[in-house]
N, C-alpha and C positions, 0 to 999 in steps of 0.2 A: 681353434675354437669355432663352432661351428654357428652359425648364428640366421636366424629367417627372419626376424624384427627388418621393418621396413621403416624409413623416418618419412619416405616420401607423405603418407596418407595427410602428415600433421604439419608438414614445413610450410604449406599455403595460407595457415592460421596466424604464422608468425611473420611479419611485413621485411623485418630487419632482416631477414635470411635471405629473401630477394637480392641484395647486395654487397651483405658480409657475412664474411666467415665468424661466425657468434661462438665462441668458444667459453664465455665469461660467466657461465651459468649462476658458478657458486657465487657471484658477486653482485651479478642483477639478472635475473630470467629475461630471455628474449618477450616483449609485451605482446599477447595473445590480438588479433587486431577487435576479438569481442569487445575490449575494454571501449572501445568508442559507446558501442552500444550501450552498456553500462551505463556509461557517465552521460549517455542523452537522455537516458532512464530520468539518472538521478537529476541533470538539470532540467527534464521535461516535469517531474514531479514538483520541485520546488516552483515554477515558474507559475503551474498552473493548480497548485493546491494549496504550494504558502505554508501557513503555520501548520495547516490539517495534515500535512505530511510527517508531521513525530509520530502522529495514531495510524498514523498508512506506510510503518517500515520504517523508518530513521531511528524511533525509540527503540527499537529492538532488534536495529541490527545486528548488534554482537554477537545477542544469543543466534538467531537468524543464519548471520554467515557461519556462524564455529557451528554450529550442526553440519552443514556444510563440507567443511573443512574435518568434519569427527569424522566422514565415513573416512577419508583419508588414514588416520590411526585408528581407527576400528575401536572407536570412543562411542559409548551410549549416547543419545540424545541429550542435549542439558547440561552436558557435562564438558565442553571447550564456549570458552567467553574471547571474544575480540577487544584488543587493545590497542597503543598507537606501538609500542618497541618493547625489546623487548628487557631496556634494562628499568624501567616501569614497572612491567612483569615483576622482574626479580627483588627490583624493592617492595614492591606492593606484597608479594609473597614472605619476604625476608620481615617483614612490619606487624606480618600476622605472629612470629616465634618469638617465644621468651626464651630468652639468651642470659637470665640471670642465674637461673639453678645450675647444679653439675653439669648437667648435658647439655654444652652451649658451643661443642665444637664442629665445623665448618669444614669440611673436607673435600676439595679440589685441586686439580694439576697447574702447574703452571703454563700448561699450553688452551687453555681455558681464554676464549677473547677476553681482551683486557676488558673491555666495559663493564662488564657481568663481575669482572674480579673487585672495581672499584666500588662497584652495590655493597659488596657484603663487607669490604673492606669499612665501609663510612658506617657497617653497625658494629664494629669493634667497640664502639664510644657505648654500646650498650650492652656490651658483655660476650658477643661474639668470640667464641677463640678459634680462629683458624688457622688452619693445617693443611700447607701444600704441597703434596705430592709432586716433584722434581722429574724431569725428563731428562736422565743421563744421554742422553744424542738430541736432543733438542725438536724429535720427530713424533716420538711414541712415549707411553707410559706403562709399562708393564701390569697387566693387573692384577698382578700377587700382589704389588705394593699398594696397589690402589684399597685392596680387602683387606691387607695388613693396617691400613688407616682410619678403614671403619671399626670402630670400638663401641662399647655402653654407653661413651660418653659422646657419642654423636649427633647431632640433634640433626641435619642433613646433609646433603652431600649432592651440590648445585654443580654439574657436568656437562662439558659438551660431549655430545656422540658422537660428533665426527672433528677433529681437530681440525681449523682453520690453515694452518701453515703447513701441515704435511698429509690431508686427508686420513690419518689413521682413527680407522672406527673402533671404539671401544668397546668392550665385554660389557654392555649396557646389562644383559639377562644376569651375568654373575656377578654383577653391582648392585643390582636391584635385588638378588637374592641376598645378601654378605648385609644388606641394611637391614632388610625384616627379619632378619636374623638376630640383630642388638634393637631392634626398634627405632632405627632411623630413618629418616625422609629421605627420597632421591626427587633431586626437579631436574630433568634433564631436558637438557636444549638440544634442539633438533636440527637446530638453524640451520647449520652444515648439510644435514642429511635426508628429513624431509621433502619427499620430492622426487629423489634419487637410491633412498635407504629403507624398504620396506620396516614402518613401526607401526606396530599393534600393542596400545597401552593393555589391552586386557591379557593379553600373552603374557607380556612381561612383568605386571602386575605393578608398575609402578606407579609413584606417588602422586608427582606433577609433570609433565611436559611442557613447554615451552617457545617460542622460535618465531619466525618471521616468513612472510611471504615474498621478498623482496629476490632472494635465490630460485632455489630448483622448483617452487610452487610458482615461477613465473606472476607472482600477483602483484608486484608492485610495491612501493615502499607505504609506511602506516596503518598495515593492518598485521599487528603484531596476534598470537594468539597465547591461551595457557587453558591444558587441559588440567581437573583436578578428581585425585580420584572420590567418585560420589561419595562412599563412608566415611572419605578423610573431610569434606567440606564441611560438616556443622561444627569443627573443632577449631575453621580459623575464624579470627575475626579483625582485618587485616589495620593498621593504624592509619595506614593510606587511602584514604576514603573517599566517600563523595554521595553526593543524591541518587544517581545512580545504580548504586550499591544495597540503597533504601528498601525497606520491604515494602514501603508506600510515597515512593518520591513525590509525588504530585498531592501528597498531604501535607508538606513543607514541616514537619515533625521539627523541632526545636533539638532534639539529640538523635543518634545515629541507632535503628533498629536494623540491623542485619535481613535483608532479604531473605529466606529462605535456600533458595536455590544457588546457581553457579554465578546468577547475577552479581552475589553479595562480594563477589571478586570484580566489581568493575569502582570506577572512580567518577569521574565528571562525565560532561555530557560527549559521547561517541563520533569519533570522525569519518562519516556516514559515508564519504564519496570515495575516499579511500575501501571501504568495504566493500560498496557493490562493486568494486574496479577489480578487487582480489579475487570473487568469485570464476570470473574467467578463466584465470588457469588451474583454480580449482578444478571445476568445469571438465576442462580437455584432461588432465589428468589422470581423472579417475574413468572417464572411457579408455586411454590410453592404458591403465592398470600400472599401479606399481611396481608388483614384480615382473614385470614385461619389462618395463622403464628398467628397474634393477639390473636383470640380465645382459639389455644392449648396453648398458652404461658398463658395464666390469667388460664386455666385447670391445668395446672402442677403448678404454684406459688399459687394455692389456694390451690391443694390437699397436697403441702411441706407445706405452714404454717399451715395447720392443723394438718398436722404430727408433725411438729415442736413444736405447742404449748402443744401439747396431748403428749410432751414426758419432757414438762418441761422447752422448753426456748424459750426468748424473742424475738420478731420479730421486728426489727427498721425499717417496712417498713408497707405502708398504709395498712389498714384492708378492705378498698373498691378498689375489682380488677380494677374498672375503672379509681382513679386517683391512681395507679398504674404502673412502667412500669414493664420489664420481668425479676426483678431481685429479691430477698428477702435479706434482711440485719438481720443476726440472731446475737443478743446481745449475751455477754459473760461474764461471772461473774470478777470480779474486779482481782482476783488469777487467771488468764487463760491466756496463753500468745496466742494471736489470731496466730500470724505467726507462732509457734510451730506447734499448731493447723493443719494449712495450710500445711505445712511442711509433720505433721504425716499423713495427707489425702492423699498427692502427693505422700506418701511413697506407697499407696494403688492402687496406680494410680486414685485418685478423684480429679479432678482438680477444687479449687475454691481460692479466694483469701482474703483477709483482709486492712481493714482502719480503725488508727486508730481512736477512739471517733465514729466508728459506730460499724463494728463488722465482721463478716464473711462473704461475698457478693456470692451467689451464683443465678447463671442464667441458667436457663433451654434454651433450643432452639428448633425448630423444630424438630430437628436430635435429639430430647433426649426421651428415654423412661420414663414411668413414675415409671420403677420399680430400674430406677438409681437414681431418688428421693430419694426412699426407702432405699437405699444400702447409699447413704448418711447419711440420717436420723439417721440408725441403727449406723454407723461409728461413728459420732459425739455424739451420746449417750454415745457409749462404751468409745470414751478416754475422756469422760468427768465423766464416771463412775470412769474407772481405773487409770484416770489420766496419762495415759500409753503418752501424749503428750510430757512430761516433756525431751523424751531421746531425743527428735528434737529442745529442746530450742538452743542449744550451734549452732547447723547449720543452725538457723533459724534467729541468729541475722544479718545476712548479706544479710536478702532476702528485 
């Protein structure tokens, strides 16, 4: 595969790269080193405007950053609001649905991160009926069965695009179509993929998006987001509320008037520092380009699973780069303790991490060379030769 993507231009942005091999993308982005700036921003403002700073940007950074963050998914103006996570999000969305008439079923896989499954779990007590789509290999979800599961009686269908434990990216486009097809919602979480997964909500014409800046957006942990689509906004009106949300908060109204706009999805007051910290790899991202980013990412997870399988071990992650996201999930023999593993790597400075019943999850990024592939590759060979893992078990059970 032939590849001209260069990481050098952007590796100097990121500090942590200076002296480790940063492989952990999907788990926390390498920190952009703009974020200093940011936050001198944010505490030069506070320091020396005080209260005047809600009407100078803190009051409305949400809308603010998700614009933002919208050219990213190629989202209209107005239309992505910032949060603090994202299982927030999915209650705060799930609070807006009547789950008492026929159509109150809930359709997701079980390979869906668990947090998001216990949201909509805790609305069962209000009529929710869901319905979970099973991964007969514990990796993938086929999605005949996924569109076999949306029915008339679906009210939406709350999915990750990219699974957590073996990278496989889902037929997001013929999910999104198989719902407005019976007149069901999709809120789809991007968490996974964002970053690394070229999404255009207007391409795919879906409902809600979702997800966090904490991975491939390199932003940092607390600034959760959720795009929604404009026509569908005047029909929620969400139970989880706040002043915020108000269509005149600062007139301190006695009951709750829905904002107009994408605001009317926010809740209490905004955690500001976390937001201007997110825009930074915002920022470098979208100079960088997504589908640029896309292409060196499926270039480096193809040329590691190749390494990977040509040295002897298992890959828990698709064999086709396209329903792939930017991560590989390398199995481990049954004797192997995966966090040792992790542990002996970190010991190297190689940063990747483990889950267990998948395996060692490592993520290439823009900013990665492909000769840290290598120096992986080589790593995991030798302590899985010498077994030399074993002196990191005792420190590794508390990871």
């Amino acid at each position: 595969m032939q590849q001209s993507f260069s990481p050098e231009p952007w590796r100097a942005r990121f500090p942590i790269l200076a002296h480790t091999n940063y492989l952990v993308s999907h788990s926390l982005g390498a920190m952009p080193a703009a974020v200093h700036e940011k936050l001198r921003l944010f505490a030069d403002q506070w320091a020396t405007r005080g209260v005047r700073a809600w009407g100078e940007g803190w009051w409305s950074a949400p809308v603010d950053v998700g614009n933002v963050l919208a050219k990213v998914l190629n989202a209209p103006a107005g239309s992505v609001v910032m949060h603090q996570n994202v299982s927030v999000i999915e209650a705060l969305v799930a609070s807006a649905l009547d789950f008492s008439g026929p159509r109150n079923k809930v359709v997701y896989t079980d390979q869906n991160f668990p947090t998001v499954m216990y949201v909509w779990q805790g609305f069962e007590k209000l009529g929710a009926r869901i319905h979970v789509v099973r991964s007969e290999d514990g990796l993938t979800v086929p999605t005949e069965r996924m569109l076999e599961a949306i029915d008339e009686r679906t009210l939406i269908v709350p999915i990750s695009h990219v699974f957590y434990k073996s990278s496989y990216l889902q037929d997001a486009a013929a999910i999104c179509k198989r719902a407005r097809e019976v007149g069901a919602m999709v809120l789809l979480d991007t968490y996974q993929s964002l970053g690394t997964v070229p999404v255009d909500v207007q391409a795919l014409g879906v409902d809600m998006v979702c997800g966090g800046s904490v991975k491939w957006l390199c932003g940092g942990p607390g600034a959760g987001y959720l795009y929604v689509r404009p026509d569908l906004l005047p029909r929620l009106e969400p139970r989880i509320t706040g002043w915020a949300a108000s269509a005149a908060p600062f007139a301190f109204e006695p009951r709750q008037r829905y904002a107009p706009g994408i605001e009317r999805m926010l809740h209490g007051s905004p955690a500001v520092a976390a937001l201007y910290a997110a825009t930074a790899g915002y920022e470098i991202l979208l100079e960088v380009g997504v589908e640029r980013v896309r292409a060196y990412s499926q270039y480096l997870t193809e040329h590691l699973r190749q390494q990977l399988l040509s040295r002897g071990f298992a890959v828990h992650s698709p064999a086709e780069p396209k329903w792939r996201g930017g991560s590989l999930t390398v199995g481990l023999r049954e004797d192997e303790d995966g966090k040792a593993i992790v542990a002996a790597l970190a010991a190297r400075e190689i940063l990747v991490d483990y889950r267990p019943g998948a395996g060692i999850r490592v993520s290439p990024h823009y900013y990665n060379r492909r000769e840290e592939l290598d120096e992986f590759a080589a790593a995991l060979t030798e302590l899985r030769e010498k077994r030399s893992w074993r002196v990191h078990a005792a420190a590794a059970k508390s990871y």
